[in-house]
C-alpha positions in Angstrom: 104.7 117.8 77.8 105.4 116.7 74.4 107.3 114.1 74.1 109.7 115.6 71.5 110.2 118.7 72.7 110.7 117.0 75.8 113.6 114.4 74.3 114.9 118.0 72.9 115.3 120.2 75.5 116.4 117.1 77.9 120.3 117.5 78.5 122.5 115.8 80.6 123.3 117.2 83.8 126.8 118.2 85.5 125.6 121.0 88.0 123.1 119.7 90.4 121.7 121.4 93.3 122.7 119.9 96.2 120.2 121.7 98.6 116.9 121.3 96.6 116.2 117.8 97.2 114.0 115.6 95.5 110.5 115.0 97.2 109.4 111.7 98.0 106.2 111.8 95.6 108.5 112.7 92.8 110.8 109.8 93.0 107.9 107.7 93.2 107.0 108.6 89.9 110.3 108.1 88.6 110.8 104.9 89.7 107.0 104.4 88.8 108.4 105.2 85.0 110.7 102.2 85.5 108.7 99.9 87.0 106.5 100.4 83.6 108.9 100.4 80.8 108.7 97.7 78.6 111.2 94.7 78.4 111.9 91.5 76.4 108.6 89.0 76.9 107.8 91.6 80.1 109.8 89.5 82.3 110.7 92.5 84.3 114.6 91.6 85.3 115.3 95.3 86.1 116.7 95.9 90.3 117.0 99.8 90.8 119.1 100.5 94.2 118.3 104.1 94.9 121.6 105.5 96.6 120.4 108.3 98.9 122.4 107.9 102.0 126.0 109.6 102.3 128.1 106.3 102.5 126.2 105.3 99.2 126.6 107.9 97.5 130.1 108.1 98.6 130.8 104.6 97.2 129.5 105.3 93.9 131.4 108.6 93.6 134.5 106.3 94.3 133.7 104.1 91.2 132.1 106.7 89.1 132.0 110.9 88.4 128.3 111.6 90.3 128.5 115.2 89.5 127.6 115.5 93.1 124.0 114.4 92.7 121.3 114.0 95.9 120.4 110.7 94.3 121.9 107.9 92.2 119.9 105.2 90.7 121.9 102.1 90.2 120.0 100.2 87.4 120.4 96.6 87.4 119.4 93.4 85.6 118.8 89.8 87.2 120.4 86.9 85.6 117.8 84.8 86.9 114.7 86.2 85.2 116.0 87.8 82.0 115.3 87.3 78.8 117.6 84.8 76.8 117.8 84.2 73.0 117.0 80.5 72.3 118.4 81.5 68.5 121.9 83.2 69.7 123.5 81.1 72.5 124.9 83.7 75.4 122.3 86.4 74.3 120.5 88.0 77.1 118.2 91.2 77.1 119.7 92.4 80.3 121.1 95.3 79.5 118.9 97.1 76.9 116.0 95.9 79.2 117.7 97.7 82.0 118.3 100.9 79.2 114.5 101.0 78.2 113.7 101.4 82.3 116.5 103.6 82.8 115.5 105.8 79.9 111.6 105.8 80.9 113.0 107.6 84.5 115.4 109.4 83.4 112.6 111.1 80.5 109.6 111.1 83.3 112.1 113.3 85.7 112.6 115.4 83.2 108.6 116.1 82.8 109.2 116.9 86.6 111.9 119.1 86.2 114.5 117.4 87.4 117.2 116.6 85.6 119.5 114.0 85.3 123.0 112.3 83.6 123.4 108.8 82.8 126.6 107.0 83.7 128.7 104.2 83.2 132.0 104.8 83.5 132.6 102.2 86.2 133.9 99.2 86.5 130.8 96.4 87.2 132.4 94.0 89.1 133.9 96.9 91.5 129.7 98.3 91.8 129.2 94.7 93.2 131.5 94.0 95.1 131.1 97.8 96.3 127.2 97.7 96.8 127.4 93.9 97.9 125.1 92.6 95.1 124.3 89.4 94.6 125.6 87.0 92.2 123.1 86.6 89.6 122.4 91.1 90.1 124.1 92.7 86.8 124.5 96.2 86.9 123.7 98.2 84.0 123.9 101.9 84.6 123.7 104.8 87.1 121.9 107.5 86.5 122.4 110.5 88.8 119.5 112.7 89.3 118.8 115.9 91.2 117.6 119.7 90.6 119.9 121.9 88.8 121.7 124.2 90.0 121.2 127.8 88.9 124.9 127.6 86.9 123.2 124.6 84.6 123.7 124.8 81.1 123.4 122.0 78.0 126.8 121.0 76.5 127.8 123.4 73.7 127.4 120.3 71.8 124.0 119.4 72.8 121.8 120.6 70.1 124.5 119.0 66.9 122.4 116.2 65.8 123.1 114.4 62.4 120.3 114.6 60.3 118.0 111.6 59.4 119.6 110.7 56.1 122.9 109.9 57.8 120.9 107.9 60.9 118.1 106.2 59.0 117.9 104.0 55.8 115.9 101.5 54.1 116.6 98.5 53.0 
């Protein structure tokens, strides 16, 4: 598809079908999409836990809303191979290298038709001490994935969007 009719029709999910799982192949590709994103100097510092078992998915309910999704993808960064800023001292690319790969799956299951919501409404030190992740393991993001259900529907506020002159300048 297009990709900008497919960044425009893409919503965020809240109504997922809990009995049309997602195939094998399918997730393959998503997580295909992340392993490819771009990061800073290609260092790759990105750890994806997909939650697919009940007492994960259970524990990521507890520390976030899942809307109920078949699969979660816990999107991480490695403090050990990330990117650091020699010119800014504390600067890593962690998390917007973990954004770019959550962004490239969450826009290639969309091409797939299924749908997804990105979350982070948690609390990180509660995801790792909940999912048991090591110490130098950062994470990022969820983002919950699934089919939707036949009651899905785009926010009424999906389609507002400023228009370029109020989101772009040029200096």
């Amino acid at each position: 598809m297009e990709f900008l009719k497919l960044a425009e029709q893409r919503y965020s999910e809240r109504a997922f079908d809990k009995a049309h799982p997602i195939e094998e192949e399918k997730l393959s590709k998503i997580l295909e999409a992340g392993r490819l994103a771009p990061t800073a100097c290609n260092f790759q510092p990105q750890k994806v836990y997909v939650l697919k078992s009940n007492d994960a998915l259970w524990k990521a309910a507890k520390l976030t809303h899942t809307y109920d999704a078949p699969i979660v993808l816990l999107v991480c960064y490695d403090l050990n191979t990330v990117w650091k800023n020699a010119r800014e001292e504390g600067y890593n690319a962690g998390e917007q290298d973990a954004s770019i790969v959550a962004t490239s799956m969450m826009f290639e299951a969309e091409d797939l038709g299924i749908h997804s919501i990105w979350l982070r409404g948690f609390n990180s030190k509660l995801v790792s001490e909940s999912f048991e992740l090591p110490e130098n393991i950062k994470p990022a993001m969820m983002l919950a994935i699934g089919y939707p259900s036949e009651s899905s529907a785009p926010s009424p506020r999906h389609s507002d969007r400023k228009p370029l002159t109020d989101t772009v300048e040029e200096l």
